[in-house]
N, C-alpha and C positions, 0 to 999 in steps of 0.2 A: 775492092769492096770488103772481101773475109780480112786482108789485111788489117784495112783501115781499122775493121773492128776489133783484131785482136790486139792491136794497140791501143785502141780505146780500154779495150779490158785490164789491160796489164797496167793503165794507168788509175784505172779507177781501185784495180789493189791495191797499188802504191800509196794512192789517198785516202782510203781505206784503214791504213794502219792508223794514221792520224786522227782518222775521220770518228765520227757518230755514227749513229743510226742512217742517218743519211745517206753518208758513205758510203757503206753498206749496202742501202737501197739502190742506188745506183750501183753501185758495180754485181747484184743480182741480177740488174735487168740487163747490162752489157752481159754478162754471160747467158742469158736466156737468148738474147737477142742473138747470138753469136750458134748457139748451138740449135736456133732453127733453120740460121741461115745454111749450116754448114750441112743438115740433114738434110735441106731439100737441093744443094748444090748434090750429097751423094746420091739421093733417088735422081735425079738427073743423070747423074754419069750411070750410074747404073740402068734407068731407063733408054741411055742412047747408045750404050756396048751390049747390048743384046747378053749378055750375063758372060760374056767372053772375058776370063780370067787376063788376059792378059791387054786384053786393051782397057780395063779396068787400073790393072796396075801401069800401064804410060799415063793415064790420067793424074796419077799421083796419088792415086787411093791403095789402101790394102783391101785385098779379098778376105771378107767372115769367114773363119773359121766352121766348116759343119759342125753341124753336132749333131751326133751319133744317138738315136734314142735309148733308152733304155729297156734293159730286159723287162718283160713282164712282169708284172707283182704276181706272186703266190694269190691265190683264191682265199678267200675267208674262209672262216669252217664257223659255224655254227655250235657254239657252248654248252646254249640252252632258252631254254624258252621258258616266260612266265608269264603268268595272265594276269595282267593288270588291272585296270577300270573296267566296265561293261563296255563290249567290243573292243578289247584293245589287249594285242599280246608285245610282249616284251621279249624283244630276241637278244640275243648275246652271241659277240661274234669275238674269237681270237685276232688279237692286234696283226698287222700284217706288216712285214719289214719296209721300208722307205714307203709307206702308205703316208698320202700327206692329206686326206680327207675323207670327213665319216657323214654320208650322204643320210640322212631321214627322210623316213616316207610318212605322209600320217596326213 
């Protein structure tokens, strides 16, 4: 079955180069088609090796890589404050290193 389709895929890139829009279109839907199959073929293997690394790999799969979280961000610090509109204060906070969003409250 994963075969069949990856051959289906590699043909429709083939005809692809040639090809239109169309093309195109189809061989997007062969690789969608291929990489749902193959996702629920790995939550399979993984739902039936009870997470055992190595009966994972006779499967034929590799095991993910962890990943190691990261340190804590540094805490904000506060700038300064300034009063805005009636009820409304305006705070200022120092950028924070690999901070990757600035939450509002209001």
């Amino acid at each position: 079955m994963v075969q069949t389709e990856v051959d289906e895929l590699n043909a429709a890139i083939a005809a692809q180069q040639d090809g239109g829009p169309f093309a195109t279109a189809i061989k997007r839907n062969k690789r969608a088609l291929l990489i749902a199959d193959l996702s629920k073929l790995a939550h399979y293997v993984q739902d039936n090796c009870g997470g055992d690394p190595a009966s994972i790999l006779n499967a034929g799969f590799t095991v993910g890589a962890i990943t190691r979280a990261s340190p804590p961000l540094d805490k904000p610090v506060i700038v300064g404050i300034d009063f805005g509109n009636s009820r409304e204060l305006i705070v200022r906070v120092n950028r924070v290193p690999r901070g990757r969003m600035v939450e509002h409250c209001g």
